[in-house]
VMD Tcl script that draws the C-alpha trace (Angstrom):
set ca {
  {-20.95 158.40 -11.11}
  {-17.14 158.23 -10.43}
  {-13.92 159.92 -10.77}
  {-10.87 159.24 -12.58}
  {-7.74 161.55 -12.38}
  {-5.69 162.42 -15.23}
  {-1.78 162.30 -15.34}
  {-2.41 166.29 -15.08}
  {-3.98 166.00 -11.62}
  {-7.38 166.74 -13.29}
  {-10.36 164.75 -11.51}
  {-13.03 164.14 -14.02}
  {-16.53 162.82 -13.52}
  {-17.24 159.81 -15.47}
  {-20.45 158.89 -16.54}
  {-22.20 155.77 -18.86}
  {-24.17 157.56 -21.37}
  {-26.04 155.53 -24.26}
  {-26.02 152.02 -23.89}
  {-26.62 149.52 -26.85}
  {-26.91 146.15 -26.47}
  {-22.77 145.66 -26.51}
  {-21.31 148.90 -26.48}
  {-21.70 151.97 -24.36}
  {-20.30 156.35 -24.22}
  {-18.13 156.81 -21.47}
  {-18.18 160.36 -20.76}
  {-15.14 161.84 -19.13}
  {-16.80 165.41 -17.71}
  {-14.26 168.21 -17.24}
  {-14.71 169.75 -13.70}
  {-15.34 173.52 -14.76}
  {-18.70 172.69 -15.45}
  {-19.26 175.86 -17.08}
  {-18.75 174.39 -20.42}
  {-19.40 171.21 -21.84}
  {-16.76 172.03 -24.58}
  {-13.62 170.51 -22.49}
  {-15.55 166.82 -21.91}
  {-14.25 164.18 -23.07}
  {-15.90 160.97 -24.77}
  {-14.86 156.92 -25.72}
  {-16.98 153.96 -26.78}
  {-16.61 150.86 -24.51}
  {-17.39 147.27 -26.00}
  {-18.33 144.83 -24.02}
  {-17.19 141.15 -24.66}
  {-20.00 140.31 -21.67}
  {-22.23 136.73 -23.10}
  {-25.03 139.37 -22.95}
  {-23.65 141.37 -25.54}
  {-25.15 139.25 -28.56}
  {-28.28 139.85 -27.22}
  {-29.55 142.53 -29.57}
  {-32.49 143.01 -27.58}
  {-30.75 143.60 -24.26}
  {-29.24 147.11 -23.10}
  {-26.17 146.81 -21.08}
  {-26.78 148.30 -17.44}
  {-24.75 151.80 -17.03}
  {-24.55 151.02 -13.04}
  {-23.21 147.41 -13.70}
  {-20.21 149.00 -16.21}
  {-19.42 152.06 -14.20}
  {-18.84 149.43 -11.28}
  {-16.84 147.23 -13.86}
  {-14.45 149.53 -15.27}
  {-11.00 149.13 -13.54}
  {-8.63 152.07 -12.96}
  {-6.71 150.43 -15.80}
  {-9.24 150.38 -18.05}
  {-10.62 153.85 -17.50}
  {-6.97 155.29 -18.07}
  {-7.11 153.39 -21.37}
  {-10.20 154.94 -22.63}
  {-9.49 158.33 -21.16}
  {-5.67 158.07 -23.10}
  {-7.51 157.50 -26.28}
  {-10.68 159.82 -26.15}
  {-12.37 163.01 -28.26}
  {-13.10 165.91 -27.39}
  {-17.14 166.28 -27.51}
  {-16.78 169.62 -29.11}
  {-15.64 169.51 -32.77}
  {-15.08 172.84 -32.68}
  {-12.27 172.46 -30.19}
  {-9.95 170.79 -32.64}
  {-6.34 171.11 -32.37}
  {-5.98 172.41 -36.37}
  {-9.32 174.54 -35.63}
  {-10.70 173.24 -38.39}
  {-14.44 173.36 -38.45}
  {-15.62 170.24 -39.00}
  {-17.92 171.25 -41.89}
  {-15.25 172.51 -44.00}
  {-12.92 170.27 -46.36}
  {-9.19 170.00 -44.59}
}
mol new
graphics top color blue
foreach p $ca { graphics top sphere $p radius 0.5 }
foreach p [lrange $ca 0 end-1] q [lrange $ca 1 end] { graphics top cylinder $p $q radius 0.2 }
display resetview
C-alpha cells in the first residue's frame, strides 16, 4: 500500500486492484473508513513490453512501486467516485438524465 495526499491535505491509501494483462484499478481509499462511498477509482495503462502479453497479469507490487508522485496526482485529478450514487446531479444512475 501507499499514500498520496490531496491538494486538500487529505492522505488517501492507494491500492492496485484488478490487474489485466496492460491495465490495472488504482484505488484511491478515503481515510474515514467507515464508508467505502467517498473512494476514489482510475484505470492505469501500462506501455510496459509486457503489456502485449495477453496471457501475463501485470504485478500490483511492481506498479504501486512504479507510480511517481506525478503520476499518482494525475490519476487522482482525474478519478470517479466508486459510488454512483454519490453523483454531483444525484442522479441515480439507473434513471434517464
Amino acid at each position: 500500500m501507499r499514500q498520496f495526499q490531496s491538494p486538500d491535505g487529505t492522505t488517501w491509501t492507494v491500492t492496485v486492484r484488478l490487474p489485466g494483462f496492460s491495465h490495472a484499478m488504482i484505488v484511491f481509499q478515503h481515510p474515514d473508513g467507515r464508508t467505502a462511498r467517498r473512494d476514489r477509482y482510475n484505470w492505469f495503462q501500462s506501455d510496459t513490453p509486457e503489456a502485449h502479453n495477453v496471457t501475463a497479469r501485470l504485478d500490483p507490487e511492481a506498479i504501486t512501486n512504479s507510480l511517481t508522485d506525478e503520476q499518482l496526482a494525475l490519476l487522482f485529478r482525474r478519478s470517479m467516485l466508486i459510488s454512483a450514487a454519490d453523483n454531483p446531479l444525484n442522479i441515480p444512475v439507473t434513471q434517464a438524465a
